[in-house]
C-alpha positions as CSV (number, residue, x, y, z in Angstrom):
1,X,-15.1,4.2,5.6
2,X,-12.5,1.5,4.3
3,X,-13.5,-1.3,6.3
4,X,-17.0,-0.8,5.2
5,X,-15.7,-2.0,1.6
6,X,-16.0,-4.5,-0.3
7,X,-13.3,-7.3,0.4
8,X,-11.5,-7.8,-2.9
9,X,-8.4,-7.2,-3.7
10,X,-9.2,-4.2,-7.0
11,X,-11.7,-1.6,-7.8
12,X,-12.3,0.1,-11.2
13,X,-12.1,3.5,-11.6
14,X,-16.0,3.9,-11.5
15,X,-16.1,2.0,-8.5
16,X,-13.7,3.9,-6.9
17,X,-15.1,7.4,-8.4
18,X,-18.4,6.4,-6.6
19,X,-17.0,5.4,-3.4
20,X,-15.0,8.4,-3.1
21,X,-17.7,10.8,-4.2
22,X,-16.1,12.3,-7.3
23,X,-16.1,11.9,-11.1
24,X,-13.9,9.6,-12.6
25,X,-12.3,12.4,-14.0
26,X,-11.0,14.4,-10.9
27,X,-9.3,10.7,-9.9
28,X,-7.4,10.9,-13.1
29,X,-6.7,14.2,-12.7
30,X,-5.2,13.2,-8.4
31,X,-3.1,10.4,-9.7
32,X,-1.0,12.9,-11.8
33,X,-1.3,15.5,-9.1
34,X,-0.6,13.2,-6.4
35,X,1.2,10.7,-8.3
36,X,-0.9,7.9,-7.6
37,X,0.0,4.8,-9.8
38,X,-2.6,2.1,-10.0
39,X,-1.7,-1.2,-11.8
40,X,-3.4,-1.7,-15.2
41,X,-5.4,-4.7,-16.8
42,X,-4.3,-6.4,-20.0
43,X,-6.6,-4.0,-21.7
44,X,-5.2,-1.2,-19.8
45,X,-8.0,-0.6,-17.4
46,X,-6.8,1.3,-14.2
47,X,-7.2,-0.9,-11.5
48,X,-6.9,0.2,-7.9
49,X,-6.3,-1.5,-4.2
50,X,-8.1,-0.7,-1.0
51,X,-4.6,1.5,0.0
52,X,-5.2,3.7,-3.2
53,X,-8.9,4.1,-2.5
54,X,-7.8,5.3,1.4
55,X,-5.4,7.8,-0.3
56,X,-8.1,8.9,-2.8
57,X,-10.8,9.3,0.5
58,X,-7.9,11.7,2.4
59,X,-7.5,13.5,-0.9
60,X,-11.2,14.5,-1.0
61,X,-10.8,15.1,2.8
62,X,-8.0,17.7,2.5
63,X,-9.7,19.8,-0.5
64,X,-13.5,19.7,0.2
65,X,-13.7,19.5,3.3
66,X,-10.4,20.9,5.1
67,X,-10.1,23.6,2.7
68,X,-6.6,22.7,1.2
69,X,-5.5,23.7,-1.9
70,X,-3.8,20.5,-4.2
71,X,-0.1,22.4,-3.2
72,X,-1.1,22.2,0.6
73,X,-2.7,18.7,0.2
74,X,0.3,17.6,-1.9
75,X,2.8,19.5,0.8
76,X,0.2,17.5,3.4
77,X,0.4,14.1,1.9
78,X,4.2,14.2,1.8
79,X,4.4,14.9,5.3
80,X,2.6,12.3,6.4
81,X,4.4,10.0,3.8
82,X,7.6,11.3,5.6
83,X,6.6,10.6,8.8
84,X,5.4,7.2,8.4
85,X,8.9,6.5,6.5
């Protein structure tokens, strides 16, 4: 799904909501849960990069469609953040 995205370099949050398939809400909710930190505008609009939105999408993988709960997909995501280190 991310290389069928747009090619610029940030996404607002109801971009990104959309994309993924969620309200902008839950995505709020994942970047304290997951602690997802996306760089701000002058006015404090969340503002997010194509690596965020691929975190977001394996996120929504992991709970709706693999099952996990967020302590397994948290336990998952640091896993695979440890391997790749």
């Amino acid at each position: 799904m991310a290389d069928a995205l747009p090619d610029k370099l940030y996404f607002r949050i109801g971009e990104v909501a959309e994309l993924v398939g969620v309200e902008a809400h839950v995505l709020r909710y994942w970047e304290t849960e997951f602690k997802l930190r996306p760089h701000r505008s002058s006015s404090g609009q969340r503002l997010y990069r194509k690596s965020d939105l691929a975190r977001f999408l394996r996120v929504r993988q992991l709970l709706h469609e693999e099952g996990f709960t967020i302590a397994g997909a948290r336990r998952s995501e640091e896993h695979t953040s440890e391997l790749q280190s």
